[in-house]
Structure formats: structure tokens, C-alpha cells
C-alpha positions in Angstrom: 60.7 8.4 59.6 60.0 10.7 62.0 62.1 14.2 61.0 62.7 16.5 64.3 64.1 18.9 62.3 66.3 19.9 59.0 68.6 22.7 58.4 70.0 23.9 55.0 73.1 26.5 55.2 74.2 28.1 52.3 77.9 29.8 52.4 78.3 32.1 49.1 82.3 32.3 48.1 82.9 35.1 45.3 86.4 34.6 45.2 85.7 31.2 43.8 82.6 31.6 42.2 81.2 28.6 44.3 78.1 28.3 47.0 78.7 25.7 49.9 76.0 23.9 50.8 75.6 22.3 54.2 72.3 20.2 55.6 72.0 18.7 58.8 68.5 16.2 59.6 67.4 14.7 62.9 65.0 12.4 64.2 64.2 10.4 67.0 64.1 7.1 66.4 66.7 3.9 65.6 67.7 4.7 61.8 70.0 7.5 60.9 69.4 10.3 58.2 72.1 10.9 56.4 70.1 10.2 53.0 67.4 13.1 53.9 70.4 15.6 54.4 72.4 14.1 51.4 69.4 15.1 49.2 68.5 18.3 51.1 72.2 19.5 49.9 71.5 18.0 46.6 68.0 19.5 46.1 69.6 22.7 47.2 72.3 22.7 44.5 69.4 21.8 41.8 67.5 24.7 42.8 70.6 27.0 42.8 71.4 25.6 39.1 68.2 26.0 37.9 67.6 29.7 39.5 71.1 30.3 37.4 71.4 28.4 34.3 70.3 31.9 32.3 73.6 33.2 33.6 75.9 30.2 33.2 74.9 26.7 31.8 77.9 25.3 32.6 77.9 25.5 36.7 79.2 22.3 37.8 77.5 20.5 41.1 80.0 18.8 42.6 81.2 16.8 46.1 78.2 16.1 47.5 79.3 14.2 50.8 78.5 12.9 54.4 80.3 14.9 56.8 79.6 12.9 60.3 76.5 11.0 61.0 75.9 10.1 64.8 73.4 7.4 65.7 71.1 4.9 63.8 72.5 1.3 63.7 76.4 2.2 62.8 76.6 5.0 64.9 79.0 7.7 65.0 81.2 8.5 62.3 83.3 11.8 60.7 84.9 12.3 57.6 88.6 13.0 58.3 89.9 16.5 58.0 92.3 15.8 55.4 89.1 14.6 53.7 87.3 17.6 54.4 
């Protein structure tokens, strides 16, 4: 798999006591990598749980999802934005 890049954003919300996470990979190549950024955002979360547990065991990771994907065999797809 040949990775061009990967981004990880993190969006901290007090009000709700919650971190968005948001990864986006690319490559060049044929196949699409939407698994690489699923588990970037997942790996993310893990570390954030585990930097936190002292504070609060009972964080909650939750709605880890593909936003869009464009390329690789299916091609391009979005999640809605009532799904959103």
C-alpha cells in the first residue's frame, strides 16, 4: 500500500465533554484507504482513553465511521448529511 500521506484532526468540545476525531489517508494506487483512516481515528481514540482513564474510566468511544471515500475500485461515495 503505498500511503501519500495521513492526517489526524482532533476537535476538543467542552460543552459536551467529547473530542472529535477526524483522519483522512491517501495513496496512489488502485485500492482505497478507508481502513487506514478508520483505524487512525480509532487508534487516536485508544490513545486519548488511555492518556485519560486516571480521570474517568468510564469515557465511552463511540461512532467511529467513513465519512466519504473517493477512488479505489467503488469509487466515490459520502455519508449523507442527515447521517452526519
Amino acid at each position: 500500500l503505498n500511503l501519500t500521506s495521513v492526517t489526524v484532526d482532533f476537535r476538543a468540545d467542552r460543552k459536551n465533554s467529547k473530542v472529535d476525531i477526524e483522519a483522512m489517508a491517501k495513496c496512489t494506487g488502485q485500492t482505497g484507504v478507508e481502513m487506514e483512516a478508520l483505524t487512525a481515528v480509532s487508534v487516536a481514540a485508544l490513545t486519548i482513553y488511555d492518556m485519560c482513564k486516571a480521570v474517568d474510566k468510564g469515557m465511552i468511544i463511540s461512532d467511529i465511521r467513513l465519512m466519504e471515500k473517493r477512488g479505489g475500485k467503488s469509487g466515490e461515495w459520502k455519508r449523507s448529511k442527515a447521517e452526519r
